[in-house]
NUGU-796370 format. One record per residue (C-alpha): residue number from 1; x, y, z. Coordinates in steps of 0.2 Angstrom, whole numbers, plus 2048, in hexadecimal, padded with zeros to 3 digits. Each point is the difference from the previous one (the first is absolute). Example, Ala and Ser with C-alpha at 12.3 -4.5 7.8 and 13.67 -1.06 7.14 Angstrom:
BEGIN
  pos   xx   yy   zz
    1  83E  7EA  827
    2  806  811  7FD
This chain:
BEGIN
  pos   xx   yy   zz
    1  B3D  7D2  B04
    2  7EF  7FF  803
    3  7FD  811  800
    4  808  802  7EF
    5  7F7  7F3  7F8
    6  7EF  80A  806
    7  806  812  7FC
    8  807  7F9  7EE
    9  7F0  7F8  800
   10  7F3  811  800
   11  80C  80B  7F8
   12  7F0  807  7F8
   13  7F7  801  811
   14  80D  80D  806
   15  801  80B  7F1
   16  7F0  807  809
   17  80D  806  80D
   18  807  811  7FE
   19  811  806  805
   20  800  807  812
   21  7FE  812  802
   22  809  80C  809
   23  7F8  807  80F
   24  7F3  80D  7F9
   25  805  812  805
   26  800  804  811
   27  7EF  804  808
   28  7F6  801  7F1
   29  7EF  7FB  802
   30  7F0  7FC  7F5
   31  7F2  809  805
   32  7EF  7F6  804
   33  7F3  807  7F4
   34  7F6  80D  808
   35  809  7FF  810
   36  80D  806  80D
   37  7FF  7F3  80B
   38  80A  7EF  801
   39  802  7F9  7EF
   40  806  7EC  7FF
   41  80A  808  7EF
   42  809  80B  80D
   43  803  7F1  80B
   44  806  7F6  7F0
   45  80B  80D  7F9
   46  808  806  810
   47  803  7EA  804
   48  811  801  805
   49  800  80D  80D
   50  7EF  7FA  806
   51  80A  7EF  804
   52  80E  809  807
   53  7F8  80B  80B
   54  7F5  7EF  807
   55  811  7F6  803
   56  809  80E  808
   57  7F5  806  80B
   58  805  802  813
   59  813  7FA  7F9
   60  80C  80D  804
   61  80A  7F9  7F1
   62  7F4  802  7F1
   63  7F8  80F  808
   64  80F  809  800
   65  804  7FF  7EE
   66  7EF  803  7FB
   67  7FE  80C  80C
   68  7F3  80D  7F8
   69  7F4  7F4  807
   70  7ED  803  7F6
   71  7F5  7F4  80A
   72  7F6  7FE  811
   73  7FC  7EF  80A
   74  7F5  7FD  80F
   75  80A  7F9  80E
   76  7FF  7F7  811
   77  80D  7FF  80F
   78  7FA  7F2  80C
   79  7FF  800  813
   80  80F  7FF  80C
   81  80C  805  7F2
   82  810  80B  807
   83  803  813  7F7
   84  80C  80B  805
   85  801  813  801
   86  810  80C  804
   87  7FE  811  809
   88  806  80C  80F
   89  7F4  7FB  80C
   90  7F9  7F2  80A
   91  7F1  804  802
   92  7F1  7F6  7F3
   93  7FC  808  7EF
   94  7EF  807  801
   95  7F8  806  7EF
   96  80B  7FE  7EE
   97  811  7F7  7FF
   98  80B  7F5  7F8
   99  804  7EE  803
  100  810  7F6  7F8
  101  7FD  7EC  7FC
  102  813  7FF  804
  103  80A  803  80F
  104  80D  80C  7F6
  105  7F6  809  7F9
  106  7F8  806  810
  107  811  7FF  809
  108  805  811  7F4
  109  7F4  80B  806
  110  803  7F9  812
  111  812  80B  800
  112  803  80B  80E
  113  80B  811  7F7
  114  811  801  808
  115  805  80E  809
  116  7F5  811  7FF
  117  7F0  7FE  7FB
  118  7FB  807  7EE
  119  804  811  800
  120  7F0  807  7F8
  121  7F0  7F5  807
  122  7F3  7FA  7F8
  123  7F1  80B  7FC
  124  7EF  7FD  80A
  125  7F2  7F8  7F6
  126  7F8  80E  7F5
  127  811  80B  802
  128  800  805  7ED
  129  813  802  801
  130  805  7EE  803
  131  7FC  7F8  7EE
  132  805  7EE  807
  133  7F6  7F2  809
  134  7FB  804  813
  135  80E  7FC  80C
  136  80D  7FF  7F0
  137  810  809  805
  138  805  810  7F8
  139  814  807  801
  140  80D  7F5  807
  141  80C  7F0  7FF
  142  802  7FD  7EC
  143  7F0  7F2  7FC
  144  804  7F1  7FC
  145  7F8  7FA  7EF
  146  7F0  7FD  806
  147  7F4  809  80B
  148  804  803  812
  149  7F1  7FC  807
  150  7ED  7F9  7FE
  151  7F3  80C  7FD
  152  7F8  803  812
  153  7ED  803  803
  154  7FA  813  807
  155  7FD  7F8  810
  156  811  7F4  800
  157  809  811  7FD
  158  7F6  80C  80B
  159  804  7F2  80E
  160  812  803  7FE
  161  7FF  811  801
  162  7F6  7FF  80F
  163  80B  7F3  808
  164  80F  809  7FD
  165  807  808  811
  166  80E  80C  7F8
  167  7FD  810  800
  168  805  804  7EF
  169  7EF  7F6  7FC
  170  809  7F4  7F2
  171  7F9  7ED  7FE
  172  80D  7F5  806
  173  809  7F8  7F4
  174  80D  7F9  80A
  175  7F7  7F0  805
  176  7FB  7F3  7F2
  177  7F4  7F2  801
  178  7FA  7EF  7F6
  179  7EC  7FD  802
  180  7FB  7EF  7FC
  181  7ED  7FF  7FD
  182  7F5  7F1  7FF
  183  7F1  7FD  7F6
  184  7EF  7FD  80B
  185  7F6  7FD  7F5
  186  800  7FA  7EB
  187  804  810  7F7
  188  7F5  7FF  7F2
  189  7FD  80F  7F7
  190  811  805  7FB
  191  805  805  7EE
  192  811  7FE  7F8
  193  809  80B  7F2
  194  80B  7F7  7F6
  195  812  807  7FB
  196  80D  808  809
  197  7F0  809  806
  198  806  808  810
  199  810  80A  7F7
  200  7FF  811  7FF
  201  806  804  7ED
  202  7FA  80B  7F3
  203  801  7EE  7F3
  204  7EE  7FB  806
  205  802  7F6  80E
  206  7F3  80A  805
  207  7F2  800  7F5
  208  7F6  7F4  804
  209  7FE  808  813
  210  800  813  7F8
  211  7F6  801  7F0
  212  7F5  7F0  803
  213  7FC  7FF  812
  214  803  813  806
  215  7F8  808  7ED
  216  80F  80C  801
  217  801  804  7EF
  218  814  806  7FE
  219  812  7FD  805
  220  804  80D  80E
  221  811  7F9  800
  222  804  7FF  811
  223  7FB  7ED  804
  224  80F  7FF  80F
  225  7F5  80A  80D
  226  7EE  7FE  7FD
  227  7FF  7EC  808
  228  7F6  807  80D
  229  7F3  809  7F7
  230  7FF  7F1  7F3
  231  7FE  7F5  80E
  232  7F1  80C  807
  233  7F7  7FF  7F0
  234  803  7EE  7FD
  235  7F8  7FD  810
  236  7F3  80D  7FD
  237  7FB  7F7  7F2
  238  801  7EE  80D
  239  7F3  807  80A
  240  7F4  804  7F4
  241  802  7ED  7F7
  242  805  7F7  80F
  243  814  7FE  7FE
  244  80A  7FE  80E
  245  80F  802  7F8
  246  80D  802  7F1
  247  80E  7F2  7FB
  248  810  809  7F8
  249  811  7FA  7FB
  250  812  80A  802
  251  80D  7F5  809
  252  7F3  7F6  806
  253  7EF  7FE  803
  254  7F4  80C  809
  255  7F1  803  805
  256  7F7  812  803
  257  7F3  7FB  80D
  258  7F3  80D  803
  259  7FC  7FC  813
  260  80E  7F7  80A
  261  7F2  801  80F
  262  7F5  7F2  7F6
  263  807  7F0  7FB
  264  813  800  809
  265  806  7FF  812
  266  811  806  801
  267  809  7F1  80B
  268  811  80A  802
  269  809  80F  7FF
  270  814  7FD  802
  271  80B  80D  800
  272  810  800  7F5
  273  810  804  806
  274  803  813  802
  275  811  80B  804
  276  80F  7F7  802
  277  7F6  7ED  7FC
  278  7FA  806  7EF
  279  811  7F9  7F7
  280  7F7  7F0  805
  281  7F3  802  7F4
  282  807  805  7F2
  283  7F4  7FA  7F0
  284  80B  7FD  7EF
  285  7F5  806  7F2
  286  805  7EC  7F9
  287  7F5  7FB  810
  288  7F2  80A  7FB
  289  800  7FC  7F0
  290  803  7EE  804
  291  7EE  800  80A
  292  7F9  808  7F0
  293  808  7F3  7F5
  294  7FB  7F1  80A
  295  7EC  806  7FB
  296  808  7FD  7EC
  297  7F5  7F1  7FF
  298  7F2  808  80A
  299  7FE  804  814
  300  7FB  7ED  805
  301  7F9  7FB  812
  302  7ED  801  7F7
  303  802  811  806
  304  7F5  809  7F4
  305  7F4  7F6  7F3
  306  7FC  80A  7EE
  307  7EE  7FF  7FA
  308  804  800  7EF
  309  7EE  7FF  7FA
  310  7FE  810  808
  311  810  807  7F7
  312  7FD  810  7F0
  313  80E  805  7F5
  314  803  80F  7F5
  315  806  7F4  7F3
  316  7ED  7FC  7FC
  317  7F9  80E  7FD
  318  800  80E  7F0
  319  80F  80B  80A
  320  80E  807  7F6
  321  80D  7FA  80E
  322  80F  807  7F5
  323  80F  809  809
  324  801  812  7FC
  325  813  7FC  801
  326  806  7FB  7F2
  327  80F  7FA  808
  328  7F5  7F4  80B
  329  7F5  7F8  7F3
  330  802  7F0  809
  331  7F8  808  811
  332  7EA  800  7FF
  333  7F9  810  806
  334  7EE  804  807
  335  7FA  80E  7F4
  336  7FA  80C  80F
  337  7F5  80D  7F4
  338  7F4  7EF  7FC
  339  7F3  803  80A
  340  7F4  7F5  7F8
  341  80C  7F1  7FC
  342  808  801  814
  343  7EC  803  808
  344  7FB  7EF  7F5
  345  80F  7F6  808
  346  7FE  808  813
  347  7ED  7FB  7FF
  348  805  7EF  7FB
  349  808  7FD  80D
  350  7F7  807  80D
  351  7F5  7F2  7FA
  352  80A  7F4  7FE
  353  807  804  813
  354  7EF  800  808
  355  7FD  7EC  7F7
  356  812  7FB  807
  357  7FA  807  812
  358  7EE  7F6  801
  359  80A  7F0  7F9
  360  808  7F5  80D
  361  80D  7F9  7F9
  362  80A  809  7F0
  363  800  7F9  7EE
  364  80A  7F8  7F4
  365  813  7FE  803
  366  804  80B  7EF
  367  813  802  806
  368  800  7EA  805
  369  7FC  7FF  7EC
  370  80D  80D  7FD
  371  80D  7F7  809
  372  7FD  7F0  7F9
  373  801  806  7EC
  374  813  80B  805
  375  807  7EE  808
  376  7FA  7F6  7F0
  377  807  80A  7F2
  378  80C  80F  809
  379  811  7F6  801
  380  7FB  7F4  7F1
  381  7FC  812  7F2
  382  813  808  806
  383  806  7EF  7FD
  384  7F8  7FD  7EF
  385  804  812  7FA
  386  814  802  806
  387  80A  801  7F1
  388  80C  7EF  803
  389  7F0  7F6  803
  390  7FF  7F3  7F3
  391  7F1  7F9  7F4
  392  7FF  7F1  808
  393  800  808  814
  394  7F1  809  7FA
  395  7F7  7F3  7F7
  396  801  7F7  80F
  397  7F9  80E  80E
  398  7F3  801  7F5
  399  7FE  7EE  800
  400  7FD  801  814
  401  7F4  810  7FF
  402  7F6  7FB  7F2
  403  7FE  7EC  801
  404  7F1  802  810
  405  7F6  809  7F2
  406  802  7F5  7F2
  407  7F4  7F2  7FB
  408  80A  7F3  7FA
  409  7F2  7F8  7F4
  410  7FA  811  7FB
  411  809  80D  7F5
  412  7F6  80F  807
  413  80F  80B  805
  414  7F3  810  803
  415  7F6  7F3  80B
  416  810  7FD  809
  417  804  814  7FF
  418  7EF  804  807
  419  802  7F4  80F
  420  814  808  804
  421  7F7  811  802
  422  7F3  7F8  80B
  423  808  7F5  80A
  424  804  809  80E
  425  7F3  80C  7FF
  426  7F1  7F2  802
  427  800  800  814
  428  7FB  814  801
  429  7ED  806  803
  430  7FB  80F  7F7
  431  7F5  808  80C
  432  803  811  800
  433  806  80E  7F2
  434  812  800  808
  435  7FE  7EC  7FB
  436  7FC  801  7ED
  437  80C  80D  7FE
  438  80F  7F9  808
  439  7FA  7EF  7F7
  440  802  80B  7F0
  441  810  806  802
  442  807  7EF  806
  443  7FA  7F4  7F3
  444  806  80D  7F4
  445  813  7FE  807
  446  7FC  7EF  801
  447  7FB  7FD  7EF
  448  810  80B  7F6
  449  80B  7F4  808
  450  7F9  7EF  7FC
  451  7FC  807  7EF
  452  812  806  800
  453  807  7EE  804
  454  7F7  7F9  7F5
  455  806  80D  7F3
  456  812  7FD  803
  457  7FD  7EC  7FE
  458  7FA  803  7F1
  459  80C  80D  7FA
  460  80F  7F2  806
  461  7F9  7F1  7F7
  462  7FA  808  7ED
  463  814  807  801
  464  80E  7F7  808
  465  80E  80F  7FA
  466  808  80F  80B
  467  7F1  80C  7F9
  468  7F3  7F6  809
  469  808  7FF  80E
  470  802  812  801
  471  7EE  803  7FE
  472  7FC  7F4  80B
  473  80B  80B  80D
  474  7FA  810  7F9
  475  7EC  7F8  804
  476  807  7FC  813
  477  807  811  802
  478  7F2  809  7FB
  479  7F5  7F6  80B
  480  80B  805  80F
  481  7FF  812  7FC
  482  7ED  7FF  801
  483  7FE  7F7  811
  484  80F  80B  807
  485  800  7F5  812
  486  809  806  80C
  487  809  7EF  806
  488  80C  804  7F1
  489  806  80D  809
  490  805  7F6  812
  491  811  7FF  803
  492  800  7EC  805
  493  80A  800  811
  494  80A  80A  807
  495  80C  800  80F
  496  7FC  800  813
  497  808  813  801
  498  7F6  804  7F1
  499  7EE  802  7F9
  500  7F8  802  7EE
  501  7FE  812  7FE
  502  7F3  808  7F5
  503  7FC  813  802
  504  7F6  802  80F
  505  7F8  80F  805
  506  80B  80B  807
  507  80E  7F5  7FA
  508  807  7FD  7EF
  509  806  805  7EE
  510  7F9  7FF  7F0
  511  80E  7EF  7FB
  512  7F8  7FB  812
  513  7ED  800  7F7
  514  807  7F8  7F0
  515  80D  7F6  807
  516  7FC  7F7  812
  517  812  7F9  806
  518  806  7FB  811
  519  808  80C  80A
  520  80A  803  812
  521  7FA  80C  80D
  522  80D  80D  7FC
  523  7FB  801  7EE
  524  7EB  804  806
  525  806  815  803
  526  805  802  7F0
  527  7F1  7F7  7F7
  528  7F6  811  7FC
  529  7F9  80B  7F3
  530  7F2  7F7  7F7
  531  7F1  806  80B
  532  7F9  813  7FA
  533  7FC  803  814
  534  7FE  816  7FA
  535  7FA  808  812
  536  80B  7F6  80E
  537  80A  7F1  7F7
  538  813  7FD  800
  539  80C  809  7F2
  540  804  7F6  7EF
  541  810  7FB  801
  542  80D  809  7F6
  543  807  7F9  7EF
  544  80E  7F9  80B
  545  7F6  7F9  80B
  546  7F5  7F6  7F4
  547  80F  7FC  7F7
  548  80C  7F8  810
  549  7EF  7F7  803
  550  7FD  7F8  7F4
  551  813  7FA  7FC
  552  800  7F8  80F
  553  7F0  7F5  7FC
C-alpha cells in the first residue's frame, strides 16, 4: 500500500493534474506564426496519429486500418535479399515493374488464363483505347477480385508482342511464370508510402502519391487503371531526386522499382502449371491472404530497414486534412487545391531524403520506442477500463506501472510524471527535423497517459464510492479513445484453417474495418463492399448480401 500512502500523501500535488481530454478533433492543427512549414504545435496536436503512423509502419496490420496513409520514409533493402515478381513471360524485366516481398503475392500474377486467351487483347502502349496498365487483360474470363496481372514495362510488352508467333498477333497469355530476383547490391534510395498505399480507391489511399508526389491537383476518379502512368511519374520524379523505387502496401508489400536492369539479377523463372496441371495450383484467397496477414507484425528477415529520421508527415504541418465526406470523418485526406501547404511538405522531404541518402546508417528506432510504450500499457489500460474490473485490480496495475517513477523519500509526483513521459524517450538523438518532430508528438502521447494514471490514483483514493470509480473508468476510456492503437482491434488467435481478417484491399466490408474477426476460406468471397474502387473495382454487395455476411460472423 505503499502507493496509497504517497498518493494520499500529495493529494495537493495532483490537484495540478487535469482530467484527461478526449482526442482533439481530428486533423486540426495550430498554425506556426508566420509559417506554412512544419510546426512542432502541429506535431503536438496531431500526437496520436503521429505515433500511430511511426508504430504501424511496414505492418500490414495497423496499415490497413489506417489505411489513408499521410507520411513518407526513406528506406533501405540490403544485398542478397530474395523479391519475387509474377508475369507471362520468362524472359528479365528491363525498365519499370513490380516486385512482391511475398511468394503469394507474386504467385497471383503468375496465373496462366484457362482456355482461350482474353478475347479482346491488351492495348499497345500509347493505344488511347486501352485505359488500363500495359500488358493488363481486357474482355474475358470473369476477374477475380484482384487484378489479373502486374503492370508490364513498354519493352516487357512489346517483347511479347514480338515473341508471339500466332498469327492473330495476340501476347500469350497461356503460359504463366514466377521471377524470383535477387538484390546485388544495398538498395538504398528507396522511399516508402505509408497506408494501404498501393489500393486503388477513391478514399484516399492515394493521396499521398497523386496530389503530393505527382502535383495533380483533383480526383479523376478512376484510380483502378492508372497504376502504370502513376508508376511513370513516380519514377519520373526518382530520377530527377535519385529514387530507385516506391514501397506500397495491398495484400502485401510491394515495391515499384524503376530499373529492374540495375540492382537485381533474376536467379529463375519457373513456369506454373498450365492446361490440364493448372488444378494443381489452385491459390485459396485464405492463402493469399494468409501471406499478407503473416506481415501483421511487420515483413521480418531484416529485409527492409526504415529511416525514420528521414520520415515527414502531413500531421505536422498547417494542412486542413478533414474528409470532404462527411460520412468518413475518421478517414484523413490530403487537401489536393493546397498548393502552398503540399509544396512546403514535398520540399521537405526532398531534404530530408537527400540527408538520409549521404548518411550511412539510418536514425533513431521511432517505431522500437513505439513498441515498447503499446506493451507496457496496451493490455494493462483495457484491463483497468473494462466495466467488472474492480478498485482494487486497478489500484494495483497502477501500482506496477507507476512505482519505477516514484521517489519513495520524495513526494514530487510531477517529478515522477516528468520522468514516466521521458523514460523511454531518453535513448533517441534529435538530429534531424523528422527527430524533433517525431519527439513532439511522442512525448506528448507519453505524457497524457502518465498524467492520466496518475489522475485516476488520485480520483480512487480522495473517493472510495461507486462515483469514483466510474470516473476513474470514464478517465481510462477517454484516454483509449485518444491513443486509438490498433492492437485493440487484433483478434488474439485464431485456428490453423483461419486467419484474422481486417478489410484488405480488394477484400473486405465495412464490419471487416470496424470489426477484425477470424474467418475460414469460404467466408473471404463474400467479404466486400467497403473499398469505393469507382473506374474498374468489384460491385457493392447487395443488401442481402451485406446482410447474410454479416449474420454469419
Amino acid at each position: 500500500m505503499a502507493l496509497r500512502f504517497i498518493l494520499a500523501a500529495s493529494a495537493l500535488m495532483l490537484h495540478v493534474i487535469a482530467a484527461p481530454q478526449a482526442q482533439a478533433p481530428l486533423f486540426s492543427s495550430a498554425k506556426a506564426a508566420g509559417s506554412r512549414g512544419l510546426s512542432l504545435d502541429s506535431a503536438r496536436v496531431n500526437a496520436p496519429h503521429i505515433f500511430n503512423a511511426v508504430h504501424s509502419s511496414m505492418r500490414q496490420w495497423g496499415s490497413s486500418l489506417n489505411h489513408n496513409g499521410m507520411s513518407l520514409f526513406p528506406a533501405r533493402i540490403p544485398n542478397n535479399t530474395h523479391l519475387y515478381h509474377g508475369t507471362h513471360t520468362p524472359n528479365a524485366v528491363k525498365g519499370m515493374e513490380w516486385l512482391a516481398f511475398e511468394i503469394e503475392h507474386a504467385e497471383m500474377f503468375a496465373r496462366a488464363f484457362p482456355g482461350r486467351r482474353p478475347g479482346r487483347r491488351p492495348g499497345k502502349p500509347g493505344d488511347p483505347e486501352h485505359s488500363g496498365r500495359p500488358g493488363e487483360p481486357g474482355e474475358g474470363p470473369p476477374p477475380p477480385p484482384f487484378e489479373l496481372t502486374w503492370a508490364e514495362t513498354v519493352d516487357g510488352i512489346q517483347r511479347i508482342y514480338d515473341d508471339d508467333d500466332d498469327d492473330d498477333g495476340e501476347p500469350d497469355f497461356s503460359r504463366g511464370y514466377l521471377h524470383i530476383y535477387r538484390t546485388t547490391r544495398p538498395l538504398r534510395n528507396l522511399v516508402y508510402v505509408d497506408g494501404m498505399s498501393a489500393g486503388k480507391t477513391t478514399m484516399g489511399t492515394l493521396d499521398t502519391q497523386d496530389f503530393l508526389l505527382r502535383n495533380i491537383t483533383d480526383d479523376d476518379g478512376d484510380p483502378g487503371f492508372g497504376d502504370f502512368r502513376r508508376g511513370q511519374d513516380l519514377c519520373d520524379l526518382g530520377a530527377k531526386w535519385g529514387i530507385e523505387g516506391f514501397v506500397r502496401m495491398e495484400m502485401g508489400f510491394e515495391i515499384i522499382f524503376c530499373e529492374f536492369s540495375d540492382g537485381l539479377v533474376l536467379e529463375s523463372a519457373r513456369e506454373r502449371p498450365s492446361g490440364k496441371n493448372q488444378s494443381y495450383e489452385a491459390l485459396p484467397q485464405l492463402e493469399v491472404l494468409r501471406g499478407a496477414s503473416m506481415r501483421y507484425p511487420g515483413i521480418t528477415g531484416q529485409r527492409l530497414t526504415l529511416d525514420y529520421s528521414g520520415m515527414v508527415s502531413a500531421y505536422w504541418y498547417d494542412l486542413n486534412l478533414t474528409n470532404p465526406d462527411p460520412k468518413r470523418l475518421d478517414l484523413p485526406r490530403l487537401p489536393a487545391s493546397d498548393l502552398e501547404g503540399l509544396g512546403n511538405m514535398k520540399a521537405d522531404f526532398k531534404a530530408l531524403f537527400e540527408e538520409s541518402s549521404a548518411r550511412s546508417h539510418v536514425g533513431n528506432d521511432w517505431q522500437g520506442i513505439t513498441d515498447m510504450i503499446i506493451t507496457r500499457y496496451s493490455d494493462r489500460l483495457q484491463l483497468m477500463a473494462e466495466n467488472n474490473t474492480s478498485r482494487e485490480i486497478i489500484l494495483s496495475e497502477l501500482a506496477v506501472l507507476l512505482n519505477l517513477f516514484i521517489d519513495y523519500g520524495s513526494f514530487d509526483i510531477p517529478m515522477a510524471i516528468e520522468k514516466c513521459t521521458v523514460h523511454y524517450l531518453t535513448a533517441a538523438v534529435l538530429e534531424t527535423s523528422a527527430d524533433r518532430m517525431i519527439y513532439g508528438a511522442l512525448s506528448t502521447v507519453a505524457s497524457k497517459i502518465c498524467s492520466t494514471l496518475f489522475y485516476v490514483g488520485q480520483l480512487l483514493l480522495e473517493d472510495e464510492t461507486e462515483s469514483g470509480l466510474t470516473k476513474s473508468k470514464s478517465a481510462l476510456k477517454s484516454v483509449i479513445d485518444y491513443l486509438d492503437w490498433t492492437t485493440w482491434k487484433e483478434c488474439g488467435k485464431c485456428g490453423y484453417d483461419e486467419i484474422c481478417f481486417v478489410a484488405i484491399w480488394p477484400w473486405g466490408s465495412m464490419e471487416d474495418h470496424k470489426h477484425p474477426n477470424c474467418m475460414k476460406d469460404e467466408m473471404l468471397s463474400r467479404r466486400q463492399g467497403y473499398w469505393d474502387m469507382r473506374g474498374g473495382g468489384r460491385r457493392p454487395p447487395t443488401e442481402n448480401e451485406t446482410r447474410s455476411g454479416a449474420d454469419e460472423l
